[in-house]
C-alpha positions in Angstrom: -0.5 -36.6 -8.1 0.4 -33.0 -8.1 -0.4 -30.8 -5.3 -2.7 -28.4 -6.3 -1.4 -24.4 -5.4 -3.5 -22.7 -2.8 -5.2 -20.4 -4.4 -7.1 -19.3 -1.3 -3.9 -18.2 0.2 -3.7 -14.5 2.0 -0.3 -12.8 1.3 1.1 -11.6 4.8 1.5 -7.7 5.6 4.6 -6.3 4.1 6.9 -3.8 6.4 7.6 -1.1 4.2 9.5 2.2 4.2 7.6 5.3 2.6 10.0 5.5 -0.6 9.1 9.8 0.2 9.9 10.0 3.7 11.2 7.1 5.3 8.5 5.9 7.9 8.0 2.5 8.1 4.3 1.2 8.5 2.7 -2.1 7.5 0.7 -2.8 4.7 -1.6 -5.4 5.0 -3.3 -6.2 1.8 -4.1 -9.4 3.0 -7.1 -7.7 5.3 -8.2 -4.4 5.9 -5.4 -1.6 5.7 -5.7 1.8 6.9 -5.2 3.0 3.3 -8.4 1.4 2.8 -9.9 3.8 5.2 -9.0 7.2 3.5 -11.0 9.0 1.1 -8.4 10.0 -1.4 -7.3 7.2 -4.0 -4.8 7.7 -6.3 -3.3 6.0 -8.8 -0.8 3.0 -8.4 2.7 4.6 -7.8 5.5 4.8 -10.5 8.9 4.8 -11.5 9.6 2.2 -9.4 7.8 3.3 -6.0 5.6 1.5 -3.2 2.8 2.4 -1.6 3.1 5.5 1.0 2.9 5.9 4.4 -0.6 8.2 5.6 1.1 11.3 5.9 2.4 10.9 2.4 -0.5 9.9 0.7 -2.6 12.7 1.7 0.1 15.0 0.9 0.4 13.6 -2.6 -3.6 13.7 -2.9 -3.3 17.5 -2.1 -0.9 17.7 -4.0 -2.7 16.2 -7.2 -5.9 18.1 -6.5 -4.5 21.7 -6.7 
């Protein structure tokens, strides 16, 4: 018999670098993450860039909103 994947499985939190400034934080989508906690979404990056670190995300939602 053939195991069976685990589809119940949590991916672990990623170290990243903020691909815009360079600070590393964690991002945990395998829980709560602190992006999870601000008010400003914004579209999934592009061109080939991760998710951003706090400062940078606000920055970018500022950004977009003017």
């Amino acid at each position: 018999m053939t195991p069976q994947p685990d589809r119940q499985r949590i991916p672990a939190a990623r170290r990243l670098a903020c691909p815009r400034c360079g600070t590393e934080f964690t991002c945990g989508l395998a829980g709560p993450c602190w992006c999870a906690e601000e008010s400003v979404r914004l579209p999934m990056p592009l061109d080939g860039e991760d998710c951003l670190c706090r400062d940078c995300l606000r920055k970018a939602a500022g950004d977009a909103s003017e």
